[in-house]
N, C-alpha and C positions, 0 to 999 in steps of 0.2 A: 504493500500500500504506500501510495506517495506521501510523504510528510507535506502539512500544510505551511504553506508561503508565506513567511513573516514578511518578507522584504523584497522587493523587485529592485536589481541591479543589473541597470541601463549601462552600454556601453556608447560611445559617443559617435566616432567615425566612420559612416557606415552603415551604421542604425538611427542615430537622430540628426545625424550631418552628411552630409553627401560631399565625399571626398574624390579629388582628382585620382585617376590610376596611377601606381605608383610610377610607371615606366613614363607617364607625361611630365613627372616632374624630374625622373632621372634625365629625361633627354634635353628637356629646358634648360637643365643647372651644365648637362656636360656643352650645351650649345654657347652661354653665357659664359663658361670660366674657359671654352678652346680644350676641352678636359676630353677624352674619350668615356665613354659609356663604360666600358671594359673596370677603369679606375677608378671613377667614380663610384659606381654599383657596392664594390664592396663598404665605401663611407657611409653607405644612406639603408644599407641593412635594419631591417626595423621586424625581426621574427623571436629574437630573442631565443636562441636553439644550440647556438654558438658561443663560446669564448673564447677569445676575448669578445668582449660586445664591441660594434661596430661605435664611430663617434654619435650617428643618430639617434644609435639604443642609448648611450651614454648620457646622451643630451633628454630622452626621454628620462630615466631614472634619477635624472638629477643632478649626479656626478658632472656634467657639463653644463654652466650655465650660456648664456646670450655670447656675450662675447668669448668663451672659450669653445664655444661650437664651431664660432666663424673662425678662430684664430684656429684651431686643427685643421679642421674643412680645405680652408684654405692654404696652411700647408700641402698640400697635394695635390692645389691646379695649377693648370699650364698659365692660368689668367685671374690671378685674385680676386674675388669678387668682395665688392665696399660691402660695410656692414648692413646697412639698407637695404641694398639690393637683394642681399641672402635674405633675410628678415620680409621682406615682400614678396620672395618668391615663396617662402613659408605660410604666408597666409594666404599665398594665394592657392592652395592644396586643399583648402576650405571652402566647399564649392554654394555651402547656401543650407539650409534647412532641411528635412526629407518630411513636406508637411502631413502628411497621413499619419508618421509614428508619431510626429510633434501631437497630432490630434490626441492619438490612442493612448501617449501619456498623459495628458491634461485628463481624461478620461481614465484612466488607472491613477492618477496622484489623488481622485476625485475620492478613492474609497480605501485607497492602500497607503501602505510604509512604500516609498520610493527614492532609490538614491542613485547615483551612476561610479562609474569604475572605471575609466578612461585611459589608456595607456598615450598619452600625450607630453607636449613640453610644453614652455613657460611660454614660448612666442604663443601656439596655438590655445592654450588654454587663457591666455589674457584677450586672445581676438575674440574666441567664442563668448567670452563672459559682458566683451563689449557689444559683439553682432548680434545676439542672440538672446532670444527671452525666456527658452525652455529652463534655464536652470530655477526660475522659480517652483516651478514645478516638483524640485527635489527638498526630502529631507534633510538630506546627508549626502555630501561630494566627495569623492575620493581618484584624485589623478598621480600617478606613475611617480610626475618629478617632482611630487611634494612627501609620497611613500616611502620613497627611491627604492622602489621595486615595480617590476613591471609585471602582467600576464605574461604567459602563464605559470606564474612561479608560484607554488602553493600557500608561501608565505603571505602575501598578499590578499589571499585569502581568510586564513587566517587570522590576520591582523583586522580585515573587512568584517569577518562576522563577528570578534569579539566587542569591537567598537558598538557595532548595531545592535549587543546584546543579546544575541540568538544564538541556536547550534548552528554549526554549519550549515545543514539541510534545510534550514528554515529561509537560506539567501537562495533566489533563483536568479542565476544571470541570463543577460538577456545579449549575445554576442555573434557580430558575423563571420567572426574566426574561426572556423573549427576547432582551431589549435589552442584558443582560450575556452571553448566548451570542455573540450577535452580535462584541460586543467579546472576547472572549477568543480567538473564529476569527481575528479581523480582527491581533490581537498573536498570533498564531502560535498559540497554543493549541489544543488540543482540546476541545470543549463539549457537552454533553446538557443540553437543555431536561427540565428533572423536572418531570414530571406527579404519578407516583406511586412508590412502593417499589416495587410489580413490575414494571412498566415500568422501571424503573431497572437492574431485575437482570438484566432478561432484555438491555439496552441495554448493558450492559456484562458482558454474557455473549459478544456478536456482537462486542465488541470483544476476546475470548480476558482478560478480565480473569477472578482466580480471588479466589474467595472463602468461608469456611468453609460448611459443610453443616451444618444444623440437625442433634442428635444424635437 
C-alpha cells in the first residue's frame, strides 16, 4: 500500500520552467568564446554521475560562486567571455513558465504541503525569483547551491525530508529526470517522472492526492 503524501516536491527546470536544450546553449557558449563543442561539453556537465564534478555541477552545489564560475569557465576558451555576457547567456536557458503545471500547482498548493527541490545556481535561481511568481505558491524552497548538494544524491534527501518533518515516504517528488526519480525511490521517497501537466494530475489522482477544481 502506498504511504500517504505529506508533501509535494516540485522540481523546477523542466516541470514548472521551460528550459532551453542543453546542446542550444552548449553550441551558443562554444560559438561566442571560438571554443569547440568537443571542450567545452565537458565544462557544462550538469548529471552529476561523475567525479570530479564538472565546473557547472560545481557552480550548481555551491562550491562555485558568480564570479569563480566565469573565472574557470573561462580559463578554457579560445575567446574569454566578459562576465555579463556569461551571466546572460545563463538566463537566457530560462525559456519562460510551462503554464499548465504553473496552473496545476496553484491548484495543489490550494489543498496541500508544497515545496520544490531544484538542482540550480545562484544566476538562475535569483532570475527565476525575479521573473516568476510560482514561488508563492511554495511552502518550503530548497535549491542545490544553497544545500551544496545536488540530485541525485541521497543526502539531499534526507536533509529535505527531515527539514519538512516527515519520513521519507511521506515526500513525493515530482521530476523530469529519471535519474533524480530514481534517486529519490532509492532515499525512501516517492517519485513521478513529469512528462506533462495532465499526466501529472491524473498520476497523482491514482495516488488519492486532492486538488482544487477549476471554477
Amino acid at each position: 500500500m502506498t504511504d500517504p503524501v505529506s508533501w509535494l516536491v516540485f522540481d523546477l527546470g523542466g516541470v514548472l520552467v521551460d528550459v532551453a536544450p542543453a546542446e542550444v546553449t552548449l553550441a551558443t557558449l562554444a560559438r561566442r568564446s571560438e571554443t569547440t563543442e568537443a571542450t567545452l561539453a565537458p565544462l557544462l556537465r550538469e548529471r552529476f554521475v561523475e567525479t570530479p564534478y564538472s565546473p557547472a555541477e560545481r557552480f550548481q552545489t555551491g562550491e562555485l560562486d558568480e564570479a569563480s564560475f566565469h573565472a574557470e569557465l573561462n580559463a578554457a576558451l579560445a575567446r574569454p567571455l566578459a562576465f555579463g555576457e556569461l551571466i546572460a547567456e545563463v538566463e537566457a536557458m530560462l525559456l519562460g513558465v510551462k503554464p499548465d503545471t504553473v496552473d496545476l500547482l496553484a491548484r495543489l498548493a490550494a489543498r496541500n504541503r508544497v515545496a520544490c527541490y531544484s538542482n540550480t545556481n545562484a544566476t538562475h535561481w535569483r532570475y527565476m525569483a525575479r521573473a516568476f511568481d510560482f514561488f508563492r505558491h511554495f511552502d518550503q524552497t530548497f535549491a542545490s547551491q544553497e544545500l551544496g548538494i545536488a540530485k541525485p544524491d541521497a543526502r539531499g534527501f534526507e536533509h529535505i525530508a527531515r527539514v519538512l518533518d516527515t519520513v521519507p515516504a511521506g515526500c513525493l517528488l515530482i521530476d523530469d529526470r529519471e535519474i533524480n526519480v530514481r534517486g529519490a525511490r532509492a532515499a525512501g521517497w516517492q517519485a513521478l517522472h513529469f512528462s506533462d501537466a495532465a499526466t501529472l494530475a491524473n498520476d497523482l489522482s491514482a495516488l488519492g492526492v486532492d486538488f482544487e477544481c477549476r471554477p
